[in-house]
VOPAGU-2260 file (C-alpha; in pm, 1 decimal, decimal comma):
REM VOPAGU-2260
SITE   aa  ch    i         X         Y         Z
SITE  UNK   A    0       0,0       0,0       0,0
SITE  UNK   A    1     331,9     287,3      52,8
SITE  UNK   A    2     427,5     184,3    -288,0
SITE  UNK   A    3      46,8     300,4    -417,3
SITE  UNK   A    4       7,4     635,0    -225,1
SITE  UNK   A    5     383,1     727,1    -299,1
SITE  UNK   A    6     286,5     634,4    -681,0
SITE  UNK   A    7      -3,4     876,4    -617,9
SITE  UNK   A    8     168,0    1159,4    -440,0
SITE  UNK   A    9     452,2    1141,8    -692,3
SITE  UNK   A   10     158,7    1148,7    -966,5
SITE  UNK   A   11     -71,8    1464,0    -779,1
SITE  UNK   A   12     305,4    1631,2    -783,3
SITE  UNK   A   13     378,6    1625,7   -1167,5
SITE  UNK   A   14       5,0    1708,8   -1266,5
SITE  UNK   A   15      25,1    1998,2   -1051,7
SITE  UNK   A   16     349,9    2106,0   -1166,5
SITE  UNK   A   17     303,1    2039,8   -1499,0
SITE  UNK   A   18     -43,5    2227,3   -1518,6
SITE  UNK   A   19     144,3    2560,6   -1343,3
SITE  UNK   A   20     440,4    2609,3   -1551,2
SITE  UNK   A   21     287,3    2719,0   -1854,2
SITE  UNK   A   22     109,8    3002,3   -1706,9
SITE  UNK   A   23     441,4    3087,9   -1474,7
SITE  UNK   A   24     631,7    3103,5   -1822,3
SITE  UNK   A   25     357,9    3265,8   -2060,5
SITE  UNK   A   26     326,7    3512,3   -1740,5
SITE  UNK   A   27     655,2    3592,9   -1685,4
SITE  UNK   A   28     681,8    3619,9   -2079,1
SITE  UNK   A   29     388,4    3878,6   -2088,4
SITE  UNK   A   30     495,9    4066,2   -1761,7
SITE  UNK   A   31     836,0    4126,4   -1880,4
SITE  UNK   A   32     684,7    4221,6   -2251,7
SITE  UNK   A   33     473,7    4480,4   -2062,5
SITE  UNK   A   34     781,0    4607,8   -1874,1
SITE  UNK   A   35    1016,4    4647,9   -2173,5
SITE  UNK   A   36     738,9    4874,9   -2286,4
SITE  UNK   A   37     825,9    5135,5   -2078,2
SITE  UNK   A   38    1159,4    5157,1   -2277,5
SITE  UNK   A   39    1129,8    5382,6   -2534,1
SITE  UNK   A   40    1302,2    5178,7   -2816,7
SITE  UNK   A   41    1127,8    4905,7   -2726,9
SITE  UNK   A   42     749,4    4987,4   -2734,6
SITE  UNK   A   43     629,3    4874,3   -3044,2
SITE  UNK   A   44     795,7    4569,6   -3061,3
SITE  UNK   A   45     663,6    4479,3   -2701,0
SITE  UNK   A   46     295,3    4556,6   -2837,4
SITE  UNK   A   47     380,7    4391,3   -3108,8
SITE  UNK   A   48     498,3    4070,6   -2906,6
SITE  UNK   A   49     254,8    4059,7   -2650,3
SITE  UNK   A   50     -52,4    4116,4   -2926,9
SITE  UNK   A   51      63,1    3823,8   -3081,3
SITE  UNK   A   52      93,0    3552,9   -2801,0
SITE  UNK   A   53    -217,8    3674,7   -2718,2
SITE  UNK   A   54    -345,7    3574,2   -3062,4
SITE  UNK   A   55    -170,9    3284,1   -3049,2
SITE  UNK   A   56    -347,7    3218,5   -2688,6
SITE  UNK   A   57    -701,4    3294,1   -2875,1
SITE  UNK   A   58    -657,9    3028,9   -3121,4
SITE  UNK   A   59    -654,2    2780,2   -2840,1
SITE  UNK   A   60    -943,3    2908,2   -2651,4
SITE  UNK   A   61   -1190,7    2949,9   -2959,9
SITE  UNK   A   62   -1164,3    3370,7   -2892,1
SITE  UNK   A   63   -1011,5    3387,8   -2543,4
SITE  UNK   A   64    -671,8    3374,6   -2405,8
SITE  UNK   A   65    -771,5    3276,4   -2077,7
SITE  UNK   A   66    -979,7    2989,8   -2207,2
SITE  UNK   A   67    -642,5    2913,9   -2448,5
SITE  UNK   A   68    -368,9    2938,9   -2175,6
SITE  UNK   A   69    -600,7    2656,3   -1967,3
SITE  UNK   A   70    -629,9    2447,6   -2265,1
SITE  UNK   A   71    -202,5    2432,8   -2293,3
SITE  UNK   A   72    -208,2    2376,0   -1906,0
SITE  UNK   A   73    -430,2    2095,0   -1926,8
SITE  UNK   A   74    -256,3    1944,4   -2198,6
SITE  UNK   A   75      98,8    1999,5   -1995,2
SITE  UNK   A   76     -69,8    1840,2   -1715,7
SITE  UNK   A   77    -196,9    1538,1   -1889,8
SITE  UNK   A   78     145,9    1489,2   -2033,9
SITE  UNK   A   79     307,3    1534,9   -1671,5
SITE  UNK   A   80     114,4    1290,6   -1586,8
SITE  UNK   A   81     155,5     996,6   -1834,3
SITE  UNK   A   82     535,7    1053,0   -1779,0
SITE  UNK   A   83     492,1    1025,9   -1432,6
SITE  UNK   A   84     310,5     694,5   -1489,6
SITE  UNK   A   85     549,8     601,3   -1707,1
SITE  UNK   A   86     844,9     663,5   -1530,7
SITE  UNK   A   87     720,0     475,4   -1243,8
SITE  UNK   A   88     657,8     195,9   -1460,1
SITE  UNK   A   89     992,1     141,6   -1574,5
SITE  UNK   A   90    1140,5     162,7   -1203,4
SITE  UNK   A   91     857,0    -130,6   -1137,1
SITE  UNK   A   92    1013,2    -322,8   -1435,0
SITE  UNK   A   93    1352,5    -264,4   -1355,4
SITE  UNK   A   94    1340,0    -319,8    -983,1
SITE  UNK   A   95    1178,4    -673,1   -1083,2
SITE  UNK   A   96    1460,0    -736,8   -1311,6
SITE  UNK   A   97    1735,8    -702,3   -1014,3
């Protein structure tokens, strides 16, 4: 039964970690965007930077980039997840074959 709940905290662990770093890095990628826009040089291309991964976000969430940056997390959390599995799979295996 420890070998099941340490499977399942290690699982709850990557989901949840894998579901938050998108929006830490599309954050951080849109809060820096919006602070290099205070440089005068760098305005437009910030706008024009920011406008797009919004767009990009958009296309993902049928109009809205909230709706798109919760689709990517999802999918990065699924993913997390299967590799989790995964990886605990392969310990199973290889611990058997020892």
């Amino acid at each position: 039964m420890s070998t099941f709940t340490n499977y399942l905290r290690s699982l709850m662990l990557s989901v949840i970690f894998s579901f938050v770093t998108p929006f830490v890095f599309i954050g951080g990628v849109l809060l820096f965007l919006g602070v290099s826009g205070y440089i005068p040089l760098l305005q437009e291309l910030a706008e024009l930077c920011a406008s797009g991964i919004l767009t990009f976000l958009s296309i993902f969430g049928n109009g809205s980039s909230l709706n798109g940056i919760l689709v990517i997390s999802l999918t990065c959390g699924f993913v997390g997840g299967l590799f989790d599995t995964y990886v605990y799979y392969r310990y199973q295996i290889l611990r058997l074959d020892s």
